[in-house]
C-alpha positions in Angstrom: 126.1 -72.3 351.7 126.6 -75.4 350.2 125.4 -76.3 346.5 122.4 -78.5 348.1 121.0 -76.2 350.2 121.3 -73.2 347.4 119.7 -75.4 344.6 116.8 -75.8 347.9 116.7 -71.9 348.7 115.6 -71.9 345.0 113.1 -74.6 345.0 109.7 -73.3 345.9 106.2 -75.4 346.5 103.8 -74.1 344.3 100.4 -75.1 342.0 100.3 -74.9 338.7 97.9 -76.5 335.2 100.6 -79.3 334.0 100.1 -80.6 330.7 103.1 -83.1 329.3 102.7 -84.8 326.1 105.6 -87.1 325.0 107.4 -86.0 321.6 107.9 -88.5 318.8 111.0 -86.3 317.6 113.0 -84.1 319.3 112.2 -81.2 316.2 109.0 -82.1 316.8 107.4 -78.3 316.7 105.7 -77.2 320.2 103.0 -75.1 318.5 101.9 -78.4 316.9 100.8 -79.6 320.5 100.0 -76.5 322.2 98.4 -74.3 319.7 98.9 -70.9 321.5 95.3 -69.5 322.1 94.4 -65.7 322.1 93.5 -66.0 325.5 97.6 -66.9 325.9 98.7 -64.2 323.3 97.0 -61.8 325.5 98.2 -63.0 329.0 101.9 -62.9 327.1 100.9 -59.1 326.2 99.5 -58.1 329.4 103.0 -59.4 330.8 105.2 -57.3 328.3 103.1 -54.5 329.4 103.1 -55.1 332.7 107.1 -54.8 332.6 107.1 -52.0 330.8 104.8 -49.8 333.1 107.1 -51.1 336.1 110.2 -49.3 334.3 108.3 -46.5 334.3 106.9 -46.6 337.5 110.5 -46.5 338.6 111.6 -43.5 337.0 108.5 -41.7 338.2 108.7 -42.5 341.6 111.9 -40.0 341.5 110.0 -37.6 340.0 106.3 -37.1 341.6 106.0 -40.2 344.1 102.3 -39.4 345.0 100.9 -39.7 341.5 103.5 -43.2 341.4 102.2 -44.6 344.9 98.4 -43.7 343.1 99.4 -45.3 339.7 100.9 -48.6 341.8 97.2 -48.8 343.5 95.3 -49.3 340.2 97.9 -51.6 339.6 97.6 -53.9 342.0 93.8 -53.4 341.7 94.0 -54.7 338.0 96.4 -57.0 339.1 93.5 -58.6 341.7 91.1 -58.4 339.1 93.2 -60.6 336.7 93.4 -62.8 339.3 89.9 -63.0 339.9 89.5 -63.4 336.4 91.8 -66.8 336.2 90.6 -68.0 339.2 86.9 -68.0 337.5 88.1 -70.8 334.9 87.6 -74.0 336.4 88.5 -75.9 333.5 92.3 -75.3 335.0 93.1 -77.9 337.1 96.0 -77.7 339.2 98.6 -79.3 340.7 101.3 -79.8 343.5 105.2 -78.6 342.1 108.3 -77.8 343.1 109.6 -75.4 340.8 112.8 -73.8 340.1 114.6 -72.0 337.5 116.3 -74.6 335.8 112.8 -77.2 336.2 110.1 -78.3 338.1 109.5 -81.8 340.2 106.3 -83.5 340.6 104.1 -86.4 341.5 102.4 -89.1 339.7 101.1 -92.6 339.8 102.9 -93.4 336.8 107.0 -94.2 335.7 108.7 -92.5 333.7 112.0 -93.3 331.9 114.9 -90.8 332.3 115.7 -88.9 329.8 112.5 -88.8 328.3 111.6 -85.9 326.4 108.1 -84.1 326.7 106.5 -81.1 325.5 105.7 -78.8 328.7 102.9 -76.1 329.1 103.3 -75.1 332.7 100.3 -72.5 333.4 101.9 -70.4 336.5 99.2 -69.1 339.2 97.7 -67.1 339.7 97.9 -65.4 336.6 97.8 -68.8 334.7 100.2 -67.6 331.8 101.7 -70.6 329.9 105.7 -71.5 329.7 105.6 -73.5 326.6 109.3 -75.4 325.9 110.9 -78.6 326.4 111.4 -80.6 329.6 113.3 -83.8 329.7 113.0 -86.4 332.4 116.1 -86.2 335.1 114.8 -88.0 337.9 112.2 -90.6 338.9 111.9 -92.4 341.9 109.0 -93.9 343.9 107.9 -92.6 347.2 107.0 -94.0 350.4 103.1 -93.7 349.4 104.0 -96.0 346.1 103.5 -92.6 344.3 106.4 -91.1 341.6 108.2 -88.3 341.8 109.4 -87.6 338.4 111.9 -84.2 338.4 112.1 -82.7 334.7 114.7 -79.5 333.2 113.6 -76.9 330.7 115.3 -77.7 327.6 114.6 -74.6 325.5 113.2 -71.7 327.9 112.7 -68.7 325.9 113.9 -65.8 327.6 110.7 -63.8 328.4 109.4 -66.8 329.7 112.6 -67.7 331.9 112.2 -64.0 333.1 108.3 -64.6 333.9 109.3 -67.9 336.1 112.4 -65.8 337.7 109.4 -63.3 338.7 107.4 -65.6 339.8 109.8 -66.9 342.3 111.1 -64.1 343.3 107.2 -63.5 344.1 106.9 -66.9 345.9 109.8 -66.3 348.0 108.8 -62.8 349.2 105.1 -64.2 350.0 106.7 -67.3 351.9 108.9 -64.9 354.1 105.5 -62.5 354.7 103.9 -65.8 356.3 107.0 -66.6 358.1 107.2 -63.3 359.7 103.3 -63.0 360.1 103.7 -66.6 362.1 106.3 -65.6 363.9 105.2 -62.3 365.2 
């Protein structure tokens, strides 16, 4: 596999609440722009937690795998209500990505200057929890509908967060290949 078409395999289409503001300095602190809400605390929480009972879920699935398979059901019914839950705010709007581990591409009618730095809150769906870090400006180029696509790095990641956007495209990828089997079947 060549380095393009790995750094593709890892790209995935997806929607997600965008919010860039440019930094004046680089030390500039993100909690200055995005104040983290206890609406986000508590997403970050539920996250943790979730992580946690997944360990767990593990190591009782070789003990007693009907109780597990019962516990994974109110799971993924809490799970669905979450979802509902974010999908009632419609303050959230979202928009068209292409996101990846190491950044995220997406359209605009405006230019931007590479190497621009911005503050980034990226709110994933559906659970709408926020990555909060730095993003710089790698690529901008206009498109054949005189939009911009602007492609933009995470600077500063934090590790639970780069492990929540690893997750979530792990989960992308498995629900693109259930529609490519569904269509193909």
């Amino acid at each position: 596999m060549s380095d393009t078409e790995r750094r593709q395999s890892f790209r995935m289409p997806d929607r997600a609440a965008v919010e860039l503001k440019k930094l004046t300095t680089p030390e500039q602190p993100l909690t200055a722009l995005f104040p983290p809400s206890a609406y986000d605390q508590l997403l970050q929480q539920l996250w943790v937690t979730d992580q946690e009972i997944e360990r767990q879920l593990r190591r009782l699935d070789e003990q007693d795998r009907h109780v597990s398979h019962c516990l994974r059901l109110f799971g993924q019914k809490l799970e669905l209500l979450a979802q509902a839950a974010c999908r009632s705010d419609d303050k959230i709007k979202t928009l068209s990505i292409e996101l990846s581990e190491g950044g995220f591409s997406l359209q605009t009618d405006t230019p931007l200057t590479i190497g621009t730095t911005f503050a980034l809150r990226l709110r994933l769906q559906p659970r709408g929890i926020p990555l909060v870090c730095r993003t710089e400006v790698v690529y901008s180029r206009s498109d054949m509908g005189g939009k911009m696509l602007h492609g933009f790095r995470f600077i500063d990641l934090k590790e639970q967060q780069r492990l929540m956007l690893i997750r979530h495209l792990f989960q992308l990828q498995a629900e693109a290949r259930r529609q490519q089997h569904d269509e193909s079947a």
